[in-house]
N, C-alpha and C positions, 0 to 999 in steps of 0.2 A: 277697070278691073272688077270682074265680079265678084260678091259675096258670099262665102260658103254656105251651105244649104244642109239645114238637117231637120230631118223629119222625126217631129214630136208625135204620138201616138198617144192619148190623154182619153184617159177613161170616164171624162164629163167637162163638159163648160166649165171655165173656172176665175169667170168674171159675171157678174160682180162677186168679189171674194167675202161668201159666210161661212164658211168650214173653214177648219185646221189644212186639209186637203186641199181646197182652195186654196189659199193661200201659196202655200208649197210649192203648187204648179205655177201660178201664177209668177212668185220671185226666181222658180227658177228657168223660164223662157225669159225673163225681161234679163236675168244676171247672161245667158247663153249670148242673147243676141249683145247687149252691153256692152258684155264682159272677154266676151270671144269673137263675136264680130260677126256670128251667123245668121243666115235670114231664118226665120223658122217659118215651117209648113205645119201646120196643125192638121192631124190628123182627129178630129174628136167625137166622141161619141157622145149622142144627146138624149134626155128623155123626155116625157110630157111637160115637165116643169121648167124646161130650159129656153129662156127667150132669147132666140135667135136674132132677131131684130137689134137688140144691143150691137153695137159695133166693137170690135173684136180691139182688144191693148193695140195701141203702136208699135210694140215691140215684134207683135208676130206679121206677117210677112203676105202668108195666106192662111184662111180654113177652109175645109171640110168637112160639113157636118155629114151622122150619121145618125139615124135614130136605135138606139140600145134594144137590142131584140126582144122581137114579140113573146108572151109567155108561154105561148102554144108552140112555136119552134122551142124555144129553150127546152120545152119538156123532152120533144123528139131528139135532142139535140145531148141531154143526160142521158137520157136511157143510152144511149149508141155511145159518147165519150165518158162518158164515166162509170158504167158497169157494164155494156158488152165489151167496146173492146181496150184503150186508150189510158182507162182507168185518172182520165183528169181532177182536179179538183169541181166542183159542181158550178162553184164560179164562172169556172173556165168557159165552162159548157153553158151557162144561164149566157155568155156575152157572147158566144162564137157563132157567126152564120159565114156560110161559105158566099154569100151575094157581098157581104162587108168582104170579106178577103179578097174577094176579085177585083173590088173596088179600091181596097189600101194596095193591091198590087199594083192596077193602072195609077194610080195615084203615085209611087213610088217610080214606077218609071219612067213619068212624065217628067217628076222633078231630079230624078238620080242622084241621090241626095250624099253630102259628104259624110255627115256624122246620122245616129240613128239614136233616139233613146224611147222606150218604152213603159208607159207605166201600170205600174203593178203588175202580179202575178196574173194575175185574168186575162190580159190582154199577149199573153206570151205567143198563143198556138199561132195568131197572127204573124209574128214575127218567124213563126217555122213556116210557114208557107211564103218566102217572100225570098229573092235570089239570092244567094251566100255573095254577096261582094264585101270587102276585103277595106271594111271602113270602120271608124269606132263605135260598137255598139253597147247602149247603156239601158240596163233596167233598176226602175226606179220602185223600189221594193217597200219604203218607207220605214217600215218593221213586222216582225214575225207573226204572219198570222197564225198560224196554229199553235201561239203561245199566248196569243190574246184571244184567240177562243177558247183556250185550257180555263181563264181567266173569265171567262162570260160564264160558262157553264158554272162553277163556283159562285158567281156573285146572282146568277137566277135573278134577275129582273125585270124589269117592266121593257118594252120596245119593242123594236122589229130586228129580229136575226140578218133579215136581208139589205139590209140596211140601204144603202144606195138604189140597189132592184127595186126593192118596193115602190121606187116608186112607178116603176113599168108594170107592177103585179095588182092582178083585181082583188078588191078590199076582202074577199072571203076568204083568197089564199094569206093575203095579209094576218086576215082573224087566224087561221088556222095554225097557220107558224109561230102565233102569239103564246099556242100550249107549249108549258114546260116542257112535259114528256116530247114533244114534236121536236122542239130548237136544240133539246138533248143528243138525239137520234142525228139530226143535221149537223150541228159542231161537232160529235163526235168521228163520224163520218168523211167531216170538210180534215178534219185534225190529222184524219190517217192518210188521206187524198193527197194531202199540201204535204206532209211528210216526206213522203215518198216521190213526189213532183221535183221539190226543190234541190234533189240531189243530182238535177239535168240542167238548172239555172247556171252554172258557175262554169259549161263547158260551151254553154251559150252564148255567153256574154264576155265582154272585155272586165267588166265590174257593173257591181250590184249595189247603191246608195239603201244606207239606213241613217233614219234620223236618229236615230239613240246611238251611242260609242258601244252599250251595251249588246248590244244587238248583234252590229256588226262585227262584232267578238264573237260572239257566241254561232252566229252562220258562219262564221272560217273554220272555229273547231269545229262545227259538225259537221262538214263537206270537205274539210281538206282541206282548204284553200285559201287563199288571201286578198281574192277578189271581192269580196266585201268592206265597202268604206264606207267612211260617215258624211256623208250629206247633211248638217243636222238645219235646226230648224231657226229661222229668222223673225226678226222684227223690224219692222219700220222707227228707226232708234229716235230720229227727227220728229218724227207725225206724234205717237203715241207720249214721247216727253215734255210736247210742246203745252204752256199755261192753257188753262180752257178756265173760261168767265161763267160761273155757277157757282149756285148756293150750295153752299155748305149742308148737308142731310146729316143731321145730330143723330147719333144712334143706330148705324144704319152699316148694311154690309150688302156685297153684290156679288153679284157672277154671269157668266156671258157663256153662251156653248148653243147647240141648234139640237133641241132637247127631241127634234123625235129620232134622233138618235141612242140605242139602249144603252151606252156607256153612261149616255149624259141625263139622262132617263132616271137610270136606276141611281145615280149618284145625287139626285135631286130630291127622289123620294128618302133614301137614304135621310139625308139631311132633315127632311121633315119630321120622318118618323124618330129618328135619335138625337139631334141636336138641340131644331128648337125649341121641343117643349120645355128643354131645362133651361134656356136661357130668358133672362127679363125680360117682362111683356111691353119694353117700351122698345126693343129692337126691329125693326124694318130688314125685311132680306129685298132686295131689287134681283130680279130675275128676266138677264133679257137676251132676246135671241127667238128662235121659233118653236113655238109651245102648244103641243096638240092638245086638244081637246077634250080626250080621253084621259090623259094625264092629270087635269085638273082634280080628278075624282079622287085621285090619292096624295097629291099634293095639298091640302086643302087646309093647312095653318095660315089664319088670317094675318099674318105680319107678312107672308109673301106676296111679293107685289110683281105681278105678271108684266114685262114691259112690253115683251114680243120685240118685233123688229123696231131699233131706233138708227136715227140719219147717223150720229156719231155715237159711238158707245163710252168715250171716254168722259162726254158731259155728264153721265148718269157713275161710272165709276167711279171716278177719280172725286164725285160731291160726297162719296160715300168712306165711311170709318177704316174697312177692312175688306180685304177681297178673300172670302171662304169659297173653295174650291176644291172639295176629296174629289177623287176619282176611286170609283168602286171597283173597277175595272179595264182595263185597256194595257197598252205595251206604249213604246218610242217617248218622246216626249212633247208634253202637251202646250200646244198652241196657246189657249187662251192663258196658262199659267205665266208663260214670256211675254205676253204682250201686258198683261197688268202689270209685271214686275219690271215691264219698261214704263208703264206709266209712274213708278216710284209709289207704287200702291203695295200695301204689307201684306202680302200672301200668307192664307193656311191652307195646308194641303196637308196628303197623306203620302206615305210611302211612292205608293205608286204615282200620285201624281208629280212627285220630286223626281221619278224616276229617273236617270241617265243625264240628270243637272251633276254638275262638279259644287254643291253647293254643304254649308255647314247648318245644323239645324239654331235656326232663332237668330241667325246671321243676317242670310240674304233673302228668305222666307222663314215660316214655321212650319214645322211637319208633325203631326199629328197621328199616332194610326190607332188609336180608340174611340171613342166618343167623350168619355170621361175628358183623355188630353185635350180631346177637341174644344171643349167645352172650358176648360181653363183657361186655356191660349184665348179665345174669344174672350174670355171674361177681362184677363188679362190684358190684353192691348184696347179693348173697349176702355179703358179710366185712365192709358197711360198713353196719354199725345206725342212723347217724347222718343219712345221705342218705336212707335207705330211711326215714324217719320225717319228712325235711325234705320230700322230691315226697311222698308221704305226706300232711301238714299241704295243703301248696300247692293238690294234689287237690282236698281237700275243699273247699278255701275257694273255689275254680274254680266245684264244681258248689252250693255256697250262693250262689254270684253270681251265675249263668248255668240253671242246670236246678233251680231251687226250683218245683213245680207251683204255687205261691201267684203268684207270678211271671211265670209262663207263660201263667197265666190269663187278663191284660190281653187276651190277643189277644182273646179271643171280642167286647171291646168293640169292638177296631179294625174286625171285620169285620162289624159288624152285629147282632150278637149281644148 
């Protein structure tokens, strides 16, 4: 007997897993095939940076790659969907060619697929050009963009607006989007686009995953509807708990995130610029993940220690005192905050980066949302071994309750899957 068949539709390569993003996609084709029994078709699209050469998870079935559109169509491709006629979000239009849809069409009818999920909002138009058959269709929404670009514009910082694009965009248009005034005009723009987009998602689809409960609250009351459910976000509960044989880093705190990203950017500098000047000059920050070069100009407190990419990232945390980790900016909840506080490592954060956690403050992390607090709390668990080990414990027991992928899985039944 054969295997159900459903066509994944993935807005980038997402092995090997360095983003929050990555990840996501990644546990959730291995939970699909696992957990429900279906073969997956990957549909993906790629850009200069993605090596294809890698051989693709067990879990999927087949791929298809596709290279993410040139910047010269994208331009022909906004001017026509997003301000003559269609009025898309710019996204939309930066990833849409009609050579890619003829191709996810034949590709769709080759395999005739049982179930269908889509991710993100950019990849939708795709999905309207492709046959109405009469199968569970899922878009993977993650969380509200035009509530985390309300959220960019406010925190103004350092990065690239286009975050994922860029890396298809030549380094001038890059520089260019890097002016305030410019990323202003853009966000505000993409904010009223996806606005008024998103009120056509919910007639589209069977349901819509958001990683935060928060979120997907807030998409039913403002459309209506109840097709919005929590997907949220997972840890490898096993991997990330397990002992690791490392020295001890006396005085020392870390963080992990793939900094040419402006969330992660601006929340880096952030920390530079208010944190640690006030704190003892015998502290060590460990900073690891991918770290442009540009950035270094303003990062530039000699207690950071640039690690860039390492084989395992828990030998470098878990040697370290405290895992300090605001987020200046952003929506849903964050990746790297679950995977330290699976490693039984004492998180500080902010507001926003506790976001959409069911968590107590100085419990099962600290939460922070001034500089002053921030600065406490660090001073505070820095002399005290015994707290730092009890939010520590608490952590992890949090996300074995709550962010176990085995766990997370049930949804695919709830929604048809």
């Amino acid at each position: 007997m054969n295997n159900k068949k459903l066509l994944f539709v993935a807005s980038r390569q997402f092995w090997p897993t360095t983003s929050g993003k990555e990840i996501t996609l990644y546990f959730n084709c291995k939970g699909l095939r696992e957990k429900c029994g279906y073969d997956i078709y990957l549909f993906c699209f790629a850009d200069k940076n993605a090596d294809r050469s890698i051989p693709h998870p067990d879990f999927i079935k087949d791929v298809v790659y596709v290279d993410t559109p040139k910047i010269a169509s994208s331009i022909v491709t906004i001017i026509k969907q997003s301000f003559l006629f269609d009025k898309w979000p710019l996204q939309n239009s930066m990833f849409y060619s009609n050579k890619i849809a003829k191709k996810l069409l034949a590709y769709f009818e080759k395999i005739d697929p049982d179930a269908m999920v889509i991710d993100m909002v950019r990849l939708v138009p795709y999905y309207s050009k492709l046959p109405k058959k009469s199968i569970p269709k899922i878009l993977i929404e993650d969380d509200l963009l035009a509530k985390r670009y309300g959220r960019q514009i406010e925190a103004s910082g350092s990065g690239n607006i286009a975050g994922y694009f860029s890396n298809s965009m030549p380094n001038f248009i890059n520089k260019i989007t890097n002016f305030k005034f410019i990323k202003n005009v853009v966000l505000n723009l993409e904010i009223k686009r996806l606005n008024k987009y998103e009120n056509c998602l919910a007639s589209m689809f069977d349901y819509i995953t958001f990683i935060s409960p928060i979120e997907a609250e807030e998409f039913n009351k403002m459309h209506n509807t109840d097709k919005a459910v929590v997907l949220t976000m997972g840890a490898d509960i096993e991997y990330y708990a397990e002992s690791q044989d490392m020295k001890h880093m006396e005085n020392s705190m870390s963080i992990v995130g793939n900094f040419t990203y402006e969330a992660n950017a601006s929340s880096i500098e952030w920390i530079n610029n208010n944190i640690l000047p006030h704190l003892p000059k015998d502290i060590t920050y460990y900073v690891i993940g991918k770290f442009p070069e540009e950035l270094k100009k303003t990062v530039n407190d000699p207690r950071v220690k640039i690690m860039g990419y390492v084989d395992d990232i828990r030998k470098v945390v878990k040697a370290t005192d405290i895992y300090l980790s605001p987020v200046v900016f952003g929506t849903g909840i964050k990746t790297k905050i679950i995977e330290a506080m699976a490693m039984g490592m004492p998180v500080i954060t902010n507001s926003v980066g506790a976001e959409g956690l069911n968590v107590t403050n100085k419990k099962e992390l600290v939460i922070a949302d001034t500089a002053e607090d921030m600065i406490d709390a660090i001073n505070e668990l820095k002399k005290n071994d015994g707290l730092r080990r009890k939010i520590g414990e608490s952590g992890q027991d949090y996300v074995k309750k709550y962010h176990d992928w085995n766990k997370i899985y049930d949804v695919f039944g709830d929604i048809g899957l």
